[in-house]
N, C-alpha and C positions, 0 to 999 in steps of 0.2 A: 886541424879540422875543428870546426864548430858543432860541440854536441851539444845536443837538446834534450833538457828534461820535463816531464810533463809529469806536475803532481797537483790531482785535483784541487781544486778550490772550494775544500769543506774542511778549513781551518782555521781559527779565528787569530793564530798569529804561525807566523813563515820567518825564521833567522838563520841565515847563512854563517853558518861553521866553518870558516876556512881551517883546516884541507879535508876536513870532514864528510860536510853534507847540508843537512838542514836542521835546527829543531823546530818542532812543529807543535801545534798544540790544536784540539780539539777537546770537545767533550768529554770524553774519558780520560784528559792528562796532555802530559808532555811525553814526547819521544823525540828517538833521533831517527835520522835517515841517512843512508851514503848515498853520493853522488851518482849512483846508480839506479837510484828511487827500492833499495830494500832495506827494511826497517832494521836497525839497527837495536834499538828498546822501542819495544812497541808501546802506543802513547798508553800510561798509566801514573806516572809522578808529578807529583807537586811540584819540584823542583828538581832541574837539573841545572848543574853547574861547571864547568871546564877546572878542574881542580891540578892538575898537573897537563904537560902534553898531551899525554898517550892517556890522561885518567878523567871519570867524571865522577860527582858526587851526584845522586839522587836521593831522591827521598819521595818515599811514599806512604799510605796508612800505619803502614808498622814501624818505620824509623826511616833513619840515614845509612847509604851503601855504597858502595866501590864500584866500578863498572871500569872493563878496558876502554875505548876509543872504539875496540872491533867490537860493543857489543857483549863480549864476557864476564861477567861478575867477577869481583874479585873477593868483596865482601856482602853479602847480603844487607836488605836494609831492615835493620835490628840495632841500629843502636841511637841513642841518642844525640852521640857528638865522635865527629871524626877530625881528628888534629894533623898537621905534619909534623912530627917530633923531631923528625933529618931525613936525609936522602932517602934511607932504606927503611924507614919506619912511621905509623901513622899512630898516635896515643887514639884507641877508640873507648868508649864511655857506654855503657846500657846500663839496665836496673842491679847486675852483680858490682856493679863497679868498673875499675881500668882493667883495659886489656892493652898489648900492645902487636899490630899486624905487623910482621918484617916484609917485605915486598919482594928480596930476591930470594928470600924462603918461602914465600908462598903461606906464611906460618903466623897463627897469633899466637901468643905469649899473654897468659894469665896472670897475673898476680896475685899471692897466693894472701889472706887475709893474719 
């Protein structure tokens, strides 16, 4: 079947995600949208980026952040630099210094000074 999406045209740029959706961008930022026209991050970043499969990097007035593909945070945007260290780990950066998030813990990891 041929489906049809209908997203207005009050956006000064439209980039197709495959197998995602859309990013979009307007006035107030970038977002994403799925294939079903619902917002995924409603537009407010500066940047979004495809940073793994399933993961994006954004960034807005307060720093850089983690987001799933679906939409859910993983890490808030607070810091200033987010690395891949390996599979299971991203080295993140803000004003305390290194952290490190493990991905299938769910968990960051401070280092202690």
């Amino acid at each position: 079947s041929d489906a049809q999406l209908k997203i207005p045209f009050n956006y000064s740029r439209i980039t197709v995600l495959v197998p995602i959706g859309f990013l979009l961008e307007n006035e107030n930022g970038l977002g994403l949208m799925n294939k079903e026209a619902n917002w995924l991050l409603e537009p407010a970043f500066k940047t979004i980026k495809r940073f793994e499969n399933d993961l994006f990097l954004v960034e807005n007035e307060n720093g850089l952040g983690l987001y799933k593909s679906n939409g859910s945070p993983l890490l808030p945007c607070a810091y200033q630099r987010i690395v891949k260290f390996d599979d299971n780990t991203f080295q993140l950066t803000n004003s305390k210094g290194l952290a490190y998030f493990l991905l299938a813990e769910n968990k960051i990891v401070a280092l202690q000074p």
